[in-house]
C-alpha positions in Angstrom: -34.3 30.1 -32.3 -36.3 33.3 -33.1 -35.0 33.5 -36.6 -36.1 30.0 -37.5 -39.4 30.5 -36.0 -40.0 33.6 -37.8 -38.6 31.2 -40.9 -41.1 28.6 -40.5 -44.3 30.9 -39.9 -43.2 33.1 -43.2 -42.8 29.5 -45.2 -46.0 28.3 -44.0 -47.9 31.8 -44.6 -46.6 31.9 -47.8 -47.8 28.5 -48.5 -51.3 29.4 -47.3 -51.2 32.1 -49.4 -50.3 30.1 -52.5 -53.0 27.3 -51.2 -55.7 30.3 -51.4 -54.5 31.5 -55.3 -54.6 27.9 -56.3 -58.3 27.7 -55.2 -59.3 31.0 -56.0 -58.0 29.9 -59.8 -60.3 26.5 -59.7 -63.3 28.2 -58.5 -62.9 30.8 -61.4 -62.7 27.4 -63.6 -65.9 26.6 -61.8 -67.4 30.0 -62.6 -66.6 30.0 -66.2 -67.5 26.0 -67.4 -70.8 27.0 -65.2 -71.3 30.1 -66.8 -71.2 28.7 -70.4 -73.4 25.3 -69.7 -75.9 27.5 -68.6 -75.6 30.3 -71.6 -75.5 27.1 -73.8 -78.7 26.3 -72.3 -80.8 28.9 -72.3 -80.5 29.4 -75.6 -80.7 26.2 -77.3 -83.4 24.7 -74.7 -86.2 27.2 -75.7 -84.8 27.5 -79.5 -83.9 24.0 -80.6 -86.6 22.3 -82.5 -85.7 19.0 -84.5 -88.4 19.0 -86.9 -90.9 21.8 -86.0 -93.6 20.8 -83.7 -93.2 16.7 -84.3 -92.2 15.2 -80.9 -90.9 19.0 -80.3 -90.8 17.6 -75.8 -88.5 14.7 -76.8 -86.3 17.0 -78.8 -85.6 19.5 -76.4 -85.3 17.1 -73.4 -82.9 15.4 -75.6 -80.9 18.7 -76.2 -81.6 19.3 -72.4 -79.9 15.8 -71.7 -76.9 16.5 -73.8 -76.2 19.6 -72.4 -76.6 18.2 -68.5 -74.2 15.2 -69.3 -71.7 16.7 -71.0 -71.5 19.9 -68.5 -72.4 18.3 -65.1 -69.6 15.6 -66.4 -66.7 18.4 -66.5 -68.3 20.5 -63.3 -68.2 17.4 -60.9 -65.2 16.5 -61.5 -63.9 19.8 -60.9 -65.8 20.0 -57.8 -64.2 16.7 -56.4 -61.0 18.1 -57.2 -61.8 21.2 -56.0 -63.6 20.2 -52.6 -60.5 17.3 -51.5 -58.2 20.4 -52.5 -60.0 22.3 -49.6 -60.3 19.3 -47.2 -56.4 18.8 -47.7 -55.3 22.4 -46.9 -57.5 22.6 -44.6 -55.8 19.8 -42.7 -52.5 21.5 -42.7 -53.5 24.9 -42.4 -57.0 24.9 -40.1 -60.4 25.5 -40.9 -60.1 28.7 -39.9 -57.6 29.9 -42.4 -59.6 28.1 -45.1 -63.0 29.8 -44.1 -60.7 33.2 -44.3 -60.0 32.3 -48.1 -62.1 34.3 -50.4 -63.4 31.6 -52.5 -64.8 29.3 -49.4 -68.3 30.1 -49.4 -69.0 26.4 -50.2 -67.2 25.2 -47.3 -70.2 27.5 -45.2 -73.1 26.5 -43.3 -75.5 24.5 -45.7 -78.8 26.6 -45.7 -82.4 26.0 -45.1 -83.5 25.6 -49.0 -79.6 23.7 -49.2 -81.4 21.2 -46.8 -84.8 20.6 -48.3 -82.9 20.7 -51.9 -80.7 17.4 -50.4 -83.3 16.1 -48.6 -85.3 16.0 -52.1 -82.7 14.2 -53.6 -81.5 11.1 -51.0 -85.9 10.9 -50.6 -86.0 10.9 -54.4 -83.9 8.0 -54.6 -85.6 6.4 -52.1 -88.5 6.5 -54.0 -86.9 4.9 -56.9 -85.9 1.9 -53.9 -89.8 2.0 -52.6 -91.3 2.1 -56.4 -89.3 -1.0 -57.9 -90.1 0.7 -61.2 -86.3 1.0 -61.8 -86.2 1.3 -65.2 -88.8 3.5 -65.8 -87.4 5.8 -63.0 -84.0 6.4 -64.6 -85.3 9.0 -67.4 -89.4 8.8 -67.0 -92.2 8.4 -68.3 -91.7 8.5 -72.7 -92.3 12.3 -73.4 -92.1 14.0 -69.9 -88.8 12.4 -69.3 -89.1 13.5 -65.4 -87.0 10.4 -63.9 -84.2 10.5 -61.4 -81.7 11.6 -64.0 -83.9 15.4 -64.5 -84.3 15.4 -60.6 -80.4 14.8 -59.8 -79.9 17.4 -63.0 -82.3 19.7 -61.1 -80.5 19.5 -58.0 -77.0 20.0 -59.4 -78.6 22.8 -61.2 -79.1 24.5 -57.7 -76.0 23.5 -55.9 -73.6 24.1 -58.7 -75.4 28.5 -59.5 -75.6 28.5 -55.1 -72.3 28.1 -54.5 -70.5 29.7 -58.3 -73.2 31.3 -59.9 -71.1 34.4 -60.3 -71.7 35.5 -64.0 -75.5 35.1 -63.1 -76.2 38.7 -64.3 -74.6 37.7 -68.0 -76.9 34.2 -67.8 -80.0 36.1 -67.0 -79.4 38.9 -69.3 -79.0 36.2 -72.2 -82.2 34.4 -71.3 -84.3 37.1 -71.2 -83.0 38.4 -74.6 -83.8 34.7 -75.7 -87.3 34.7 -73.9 -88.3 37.8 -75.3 -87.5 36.7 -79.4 -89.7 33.8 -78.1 -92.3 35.6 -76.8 -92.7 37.7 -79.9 -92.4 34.9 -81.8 -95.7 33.9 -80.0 -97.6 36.4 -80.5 -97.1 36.8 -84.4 -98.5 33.2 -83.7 -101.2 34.0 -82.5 -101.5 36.6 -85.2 -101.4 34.0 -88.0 -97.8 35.2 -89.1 -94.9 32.7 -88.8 -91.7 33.7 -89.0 -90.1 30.9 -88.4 -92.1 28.5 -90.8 -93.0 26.2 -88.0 -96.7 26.9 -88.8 -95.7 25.1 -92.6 -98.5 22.3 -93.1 -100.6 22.5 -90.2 -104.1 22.8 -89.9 -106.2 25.9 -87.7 -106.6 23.4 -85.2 -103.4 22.5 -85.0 -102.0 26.0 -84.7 -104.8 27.2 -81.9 -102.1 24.3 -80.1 -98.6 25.4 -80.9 -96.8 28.5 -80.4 -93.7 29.4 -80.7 -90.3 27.7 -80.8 -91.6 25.7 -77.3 -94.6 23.9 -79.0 -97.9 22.9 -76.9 -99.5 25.7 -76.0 -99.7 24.5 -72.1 -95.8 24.2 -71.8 -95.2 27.8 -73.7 -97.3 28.5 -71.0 -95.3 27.3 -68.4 -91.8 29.1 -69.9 -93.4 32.3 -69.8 -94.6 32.2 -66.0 -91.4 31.5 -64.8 -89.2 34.1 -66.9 -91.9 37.1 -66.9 -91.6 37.7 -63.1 -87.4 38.3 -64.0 -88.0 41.0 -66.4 -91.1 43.1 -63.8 -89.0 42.4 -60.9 -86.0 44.8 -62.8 -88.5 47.3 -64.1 -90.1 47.5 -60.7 -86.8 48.1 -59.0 -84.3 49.3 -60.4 -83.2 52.9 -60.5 -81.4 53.0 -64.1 -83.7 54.4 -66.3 -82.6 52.8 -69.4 -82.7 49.1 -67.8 -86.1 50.4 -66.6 -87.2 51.2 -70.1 -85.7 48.1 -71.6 -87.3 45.3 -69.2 -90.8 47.9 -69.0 -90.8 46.6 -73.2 -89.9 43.4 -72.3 -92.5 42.8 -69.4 -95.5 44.5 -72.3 -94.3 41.5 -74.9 -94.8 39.0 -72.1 -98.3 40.7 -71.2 -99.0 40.6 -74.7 -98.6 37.0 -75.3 -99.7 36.1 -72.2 -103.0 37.3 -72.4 -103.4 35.2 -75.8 -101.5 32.1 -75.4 -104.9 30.9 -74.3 -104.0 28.6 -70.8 -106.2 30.0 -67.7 -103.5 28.5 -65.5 -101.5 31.0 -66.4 -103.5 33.3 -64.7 -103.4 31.8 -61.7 -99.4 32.0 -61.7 -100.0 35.4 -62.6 -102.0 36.4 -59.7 -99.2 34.5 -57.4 -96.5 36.7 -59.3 -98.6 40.1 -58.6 -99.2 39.6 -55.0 -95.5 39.1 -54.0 -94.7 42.2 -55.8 -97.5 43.9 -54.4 -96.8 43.2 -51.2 -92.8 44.3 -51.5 -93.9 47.5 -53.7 -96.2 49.1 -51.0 -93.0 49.7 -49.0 -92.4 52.8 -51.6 -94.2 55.3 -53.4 -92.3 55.0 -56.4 -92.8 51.0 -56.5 -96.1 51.0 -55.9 -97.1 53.6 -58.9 -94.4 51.0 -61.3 -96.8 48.5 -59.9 -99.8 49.8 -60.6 -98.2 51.0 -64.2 -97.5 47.5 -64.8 -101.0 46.2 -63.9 -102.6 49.0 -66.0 -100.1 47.5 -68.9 -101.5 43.8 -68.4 -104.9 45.2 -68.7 -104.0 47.4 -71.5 -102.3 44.7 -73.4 -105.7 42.3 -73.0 -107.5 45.2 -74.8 -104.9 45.2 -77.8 -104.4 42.3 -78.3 -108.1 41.1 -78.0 -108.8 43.7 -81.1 -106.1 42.2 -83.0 -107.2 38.9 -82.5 -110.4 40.2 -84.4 -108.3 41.6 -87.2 -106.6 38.6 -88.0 -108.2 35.5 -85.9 -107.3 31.9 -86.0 -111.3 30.5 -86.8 -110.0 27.4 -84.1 -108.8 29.3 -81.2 -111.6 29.3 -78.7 -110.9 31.6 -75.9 -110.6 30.3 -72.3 -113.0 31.8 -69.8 -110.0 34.4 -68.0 -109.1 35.0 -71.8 -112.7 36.0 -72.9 -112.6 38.5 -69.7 -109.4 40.3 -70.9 -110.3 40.5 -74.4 -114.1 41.9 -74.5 -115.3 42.0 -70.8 -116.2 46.1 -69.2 -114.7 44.3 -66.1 -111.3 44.5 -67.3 -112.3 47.7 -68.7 -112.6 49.7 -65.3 -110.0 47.5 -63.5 -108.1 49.1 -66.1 -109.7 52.7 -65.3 -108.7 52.1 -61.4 -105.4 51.3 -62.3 -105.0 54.7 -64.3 -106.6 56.7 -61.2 -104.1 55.4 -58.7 -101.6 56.0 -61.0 -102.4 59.8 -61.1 -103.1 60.2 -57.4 -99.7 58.1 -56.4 -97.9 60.6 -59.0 -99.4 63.9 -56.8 -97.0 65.2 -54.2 -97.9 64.4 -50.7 -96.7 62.3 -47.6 -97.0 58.4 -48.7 -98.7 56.5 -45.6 -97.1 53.8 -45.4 -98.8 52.8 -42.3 -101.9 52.8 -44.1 -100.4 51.2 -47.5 -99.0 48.3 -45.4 -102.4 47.7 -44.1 -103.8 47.7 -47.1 -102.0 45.3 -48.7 -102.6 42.8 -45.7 -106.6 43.6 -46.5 -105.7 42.8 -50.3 -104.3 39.4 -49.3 -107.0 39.0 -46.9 -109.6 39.5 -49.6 -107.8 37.3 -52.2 -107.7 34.1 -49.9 -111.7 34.7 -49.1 -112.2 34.9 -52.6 -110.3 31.8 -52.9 -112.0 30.6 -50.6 -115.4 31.3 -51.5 -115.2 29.9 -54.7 -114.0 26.5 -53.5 -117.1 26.2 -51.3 -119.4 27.5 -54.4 -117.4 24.6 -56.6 -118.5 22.2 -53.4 -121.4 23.4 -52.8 -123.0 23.8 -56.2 -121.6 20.0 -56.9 -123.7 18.8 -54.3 -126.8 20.8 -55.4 -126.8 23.0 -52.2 -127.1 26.3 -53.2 -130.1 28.5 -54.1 -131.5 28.2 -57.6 -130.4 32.0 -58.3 -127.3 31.7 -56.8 -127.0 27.9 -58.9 -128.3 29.5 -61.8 -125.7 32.1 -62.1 -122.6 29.9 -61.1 -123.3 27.4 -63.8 -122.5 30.1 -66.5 -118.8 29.7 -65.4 -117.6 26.3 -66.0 -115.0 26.4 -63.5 -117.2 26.4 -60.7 -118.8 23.4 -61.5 -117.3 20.5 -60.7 -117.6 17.2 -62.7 -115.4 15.0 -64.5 -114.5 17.3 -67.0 -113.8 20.2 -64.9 -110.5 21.8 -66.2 -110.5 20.0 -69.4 -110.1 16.6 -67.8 -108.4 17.4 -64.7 -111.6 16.9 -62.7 -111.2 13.3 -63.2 -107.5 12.9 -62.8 -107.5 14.6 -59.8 -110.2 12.3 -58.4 -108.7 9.1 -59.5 -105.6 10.6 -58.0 -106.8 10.9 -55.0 -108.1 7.2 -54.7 -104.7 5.8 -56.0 -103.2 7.6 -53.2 -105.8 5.8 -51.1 -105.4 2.7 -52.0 -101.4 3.0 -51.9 -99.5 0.5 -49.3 -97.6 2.5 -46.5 -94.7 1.9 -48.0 -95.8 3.8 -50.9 -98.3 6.4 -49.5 -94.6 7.7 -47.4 -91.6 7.0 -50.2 -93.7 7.2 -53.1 -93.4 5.0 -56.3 -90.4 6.8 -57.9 -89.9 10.0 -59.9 -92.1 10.2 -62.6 -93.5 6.3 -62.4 -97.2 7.7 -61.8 -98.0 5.7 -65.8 -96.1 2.8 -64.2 -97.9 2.5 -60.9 -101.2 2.7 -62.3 -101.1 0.8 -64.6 -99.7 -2.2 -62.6 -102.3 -1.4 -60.0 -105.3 0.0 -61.6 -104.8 -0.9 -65.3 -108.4 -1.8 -65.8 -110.0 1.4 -64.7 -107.4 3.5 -66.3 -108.3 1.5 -69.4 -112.0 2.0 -69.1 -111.7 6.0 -68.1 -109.1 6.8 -70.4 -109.0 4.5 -73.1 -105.4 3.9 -75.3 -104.1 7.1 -73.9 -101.4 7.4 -71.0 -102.2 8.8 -68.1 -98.4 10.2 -67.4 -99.4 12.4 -64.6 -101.9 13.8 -62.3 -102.0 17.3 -64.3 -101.3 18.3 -60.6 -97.2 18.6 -59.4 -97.9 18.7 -55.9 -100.5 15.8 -55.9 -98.0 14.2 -58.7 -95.2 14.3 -55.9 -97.4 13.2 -53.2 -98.0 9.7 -55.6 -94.4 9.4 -57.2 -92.2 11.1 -54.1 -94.3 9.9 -51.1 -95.4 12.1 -48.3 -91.6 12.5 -47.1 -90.4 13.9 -50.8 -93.7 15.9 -51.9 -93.0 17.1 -48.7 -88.7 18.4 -49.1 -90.1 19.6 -52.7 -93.1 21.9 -51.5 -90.2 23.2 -48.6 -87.2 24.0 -51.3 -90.1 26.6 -52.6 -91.4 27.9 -49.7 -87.9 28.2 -47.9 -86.5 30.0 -51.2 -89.4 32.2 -51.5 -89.3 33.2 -47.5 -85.4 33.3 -47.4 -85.3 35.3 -50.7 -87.8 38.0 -49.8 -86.2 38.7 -46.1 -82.8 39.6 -48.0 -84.6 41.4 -50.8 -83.1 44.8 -49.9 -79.8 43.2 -50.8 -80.6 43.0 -54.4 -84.1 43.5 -55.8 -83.0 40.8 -58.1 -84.2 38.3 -54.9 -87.8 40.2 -55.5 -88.6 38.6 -59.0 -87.0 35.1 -58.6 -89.5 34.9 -55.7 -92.1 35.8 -57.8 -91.1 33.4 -60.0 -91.1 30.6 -57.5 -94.3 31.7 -56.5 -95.9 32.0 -59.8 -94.4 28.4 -60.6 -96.1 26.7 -57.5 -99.3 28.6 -58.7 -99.0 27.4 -62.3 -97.9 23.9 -61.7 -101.3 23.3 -59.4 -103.1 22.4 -62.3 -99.6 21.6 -64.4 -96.7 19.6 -64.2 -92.9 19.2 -64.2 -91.0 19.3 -67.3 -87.9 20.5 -69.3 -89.3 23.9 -70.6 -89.8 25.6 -67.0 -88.4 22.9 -64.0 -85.3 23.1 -64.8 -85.2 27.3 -65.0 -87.1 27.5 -61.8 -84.6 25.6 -60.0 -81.5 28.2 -62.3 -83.3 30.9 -60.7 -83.5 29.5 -57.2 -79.9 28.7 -57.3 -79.1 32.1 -58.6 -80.9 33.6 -55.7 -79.1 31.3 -53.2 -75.9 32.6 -54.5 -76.8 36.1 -54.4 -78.0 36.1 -50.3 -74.7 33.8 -49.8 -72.4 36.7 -52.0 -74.2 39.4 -49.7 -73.8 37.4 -46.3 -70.1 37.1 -47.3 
């Protein structure tokens, strides 16, 4: 009786044992199809170009699309087979033996940001049930292509890196190689020299607009926000030398092109992007003087490249207002001076306080909200002519604190009409929204008339706004899962950042995206990264919690 006992429990161990190899072998399958969809994409998304700059969004949305379908089309079915493979053992062999199995971690508990990323996607479609725009809410609006189809792709994007995101160091390491050849590609821009001959025809005008392989200035913009944060996160830290000194060139290229791609809401990200870091690089002497290194290199870099511009300038290119600060203002000039001083008295030996650091940086966030803050009341205040004439006087030499209808080329009045659609919005509407990317749609249906009369023949696709876009086209309910997949990443990411210091600069990222995308919008050349690096970081808490 004993021997056939004995029998049974070594046939059904060794099954189990074979059930776990056969697993382990799909979820390497997994890995690798993964693992080349998204090498495939980072380097043909921000490369790719049809027929340089003409309808240069539709071309790489259409190479985005491509891509999406023909990978997501191998991956799920993989992951049905994969999943009903681990529901069937499972059944004969327990959960407990299949949580034991090394390649379960999708089987664990779904996660905060897992939650709000699902939650997106059932109140997504939703919205495309509350809208009735059904057509239009399958791809989007012509150009911005930002329909269900990029959402779900988004979404998959996340689940599918989360849970087998395992080559994420070779993915990252190919992007950024790809990110910086754009970036320098930018900067010759800039520089009137085109090495790519995309520049072949067009006027000044037209090339104060375009950069790069990525086309309108705005969305090179919005690449560059989201991949910069990667490359200071590594040189921040790491302790290899050589990757230090590698990602330390890579982080001066983006600096350099940042400070003349000419969009001040790249600033803004920026500023989101230096205070996470900031705050995680007061923890350590040796962080904090990278930090400040880094900040002395962004100011440096404005001064450079400003005297370049002069050498050989595009007579079109009119310099935003942040712009015009970095090239010629003395303000930069000492903010670059400070940086150098802390620099030398971090570098002295000494006991680091950190007591006192850590206290400090809480004062510098402090200070940054009041200035934030302050200016929205000046904006307020000086629109409704209640400040002093001095005070007046002085605040209507910067054009963003005076608020009108062409405040932020334009935005002033989108935001405004924005905010009445959303007032005049059934309930039905004002809660599920109108459907993913059916703003045009909606407004024209309800308000043609005005739109016609503020905005002529043009289409008003968005509200130049993401969050205030989601609030029309997701509804309370889905601008509401969106804003908490970001928050949730960026939280979740920087509790477990002593795992990995990778976690450090995706949540800069995240945070430099919400930043940027305030006064921007969704689309193919920096959503769909954002949500590659939010799954990558998903997978690397999950890896270390395993």
């Amino acid at each position: 009786m004993s021997n056939k006992l004995s029998k049974k429990a070594g046939k059904k161990r060794e099954r189990t044992k074979t059930d776990v190899l056969h697993r382990e072998a799909m979820k390497k399958i997994m890995e690798y199809v993964l693992a080349a969809a998204m090498l495939v994409l980072c380097i043909v998304v921000p490369l790719y170009a049809r027929d340089g700059y003409h309808r240069i969004g539709n071309a790489k949305f259409e190479a985005y699309r491509r891509i999406m379908i023909g990978s997501f089309s191998v991956l799920l079915i993989l992951a049905a087979v994969y999943l009903i493979y681990c529901m069937i053992t499972g059944l004969f062999h327990g959960l407990q033996d299949m949580e034991k199995g090394t390649g379960q971690s999708v089987c664990r508990q779904l996660s905060v940001t897992d939650i709000f990323v699902l939650a997106y996607l059932v109140l997504t479609g939703i919205s495309v049930i509350s809208g009735g725009f059904y057509e239009d809410a399958l791809w989007g609006s012509a150009g911005w292509n930002m329909g269900f189809a990029s959402q779900l792709s988004f979404v998959l994007l996340y689940l599918f890196l989360s849970r087998f995101g395992k080559y994420y160091r070779v993915v990252l390491s190919v992007l950024c190689i790809v990110a910086a050849a754009v970036f320098c590609i930018g900067i010759l821009h800039r520089l009137m020299i085109d090495p790519v001959g995309f520049y072949d025809g067009l006027t000044y005008e037209q090339k104060a607009q375009f950069l790069s392989t990525l086309g309108q200035a705005t969305w090179y913009a919005s690449f560059l926000i989201v991949l910069l944060p990667v490359g200071m996160g590594v040189f921040l830290f790491t302790e290899y030398r050589k990757w230090r000194t590698v990602f330390g060139i890579y982080m001066l290229i983006g600096f350099c092109t940042l400070v003349t791609q000419n969009s001040d809401s790249a600033y803004f990200a920026l500023v989101g992007m230096f205070l996470v870091f900031f705050m995680v690089s007061c923890e350590r002497r040796e962080t904090l003087r990278r930090f400040m290194a880094a900040l002395a290199m962004f100011f440096a870099a404005g001064k450079v490249m400003g005297l370049l511009m002069r050498i050989r300038p595009n007579p079109e290119l009119e310099p935003d207002f942040v712009t015009e600060l970095m090239w010629h203002s003395g303000l930069t000039w000492g903010l670059l001076a400070i940086c150098l001083l802390v620099i030398l008295a971090l570098s002295r030996p000494g006991r680091y306080p950190v007591s006192v650091i850590c206290r400090v940086r809480w004062g510098v966030a402090a200070v940054l909200a009041g200035l934030i803050i302050m200016a929205v009341a000046v904006i307020y205040l000086q629109s409704q002519g209640m400040l002093p004439e001095a005070v007046s006087g002085a605040a209507a030499e910067i054009s963003y604190l005076n608020w009108n209808s062409e405040w932020g080329n334009g935005r002033g009045r989108i935001w405004k009409f924005a905010c009445k659609v959303i007032s005049e919005e059934s309930l039905r509407h004002r809660i599920f929204g109108v459907g993913p990317d059916c703003f045009n749609s909606y407004v024209t249906a309800h308000h043609g008339e005005e739109v016609t009369l503020l905005w002529g023949e043009k289409l008003l696709t968005n509200a130049h706004n993401e969050w205030l876009n989601m609030l029309i086209n997701g509804g309370l309910f889905g601008a509401a899962a969106y804003l908490g997949i970001f928050v949730s990443a960026v939280c979740r990411f920087l509790r477990d950042r002593n795992k990995n210091y990778m976690l450090t600069g995706i949540s800069a990222a995240a945070a430099a995206y919400m930043c940027y995308n305030f006064f921007c919008y969704q689309q193919v050349l920096c959503t769909p990264f954002i949500f590659i690096l939010m799954g990558i970081g998903e997978y690397i808490v999950r890896e270390r919690q395993a």
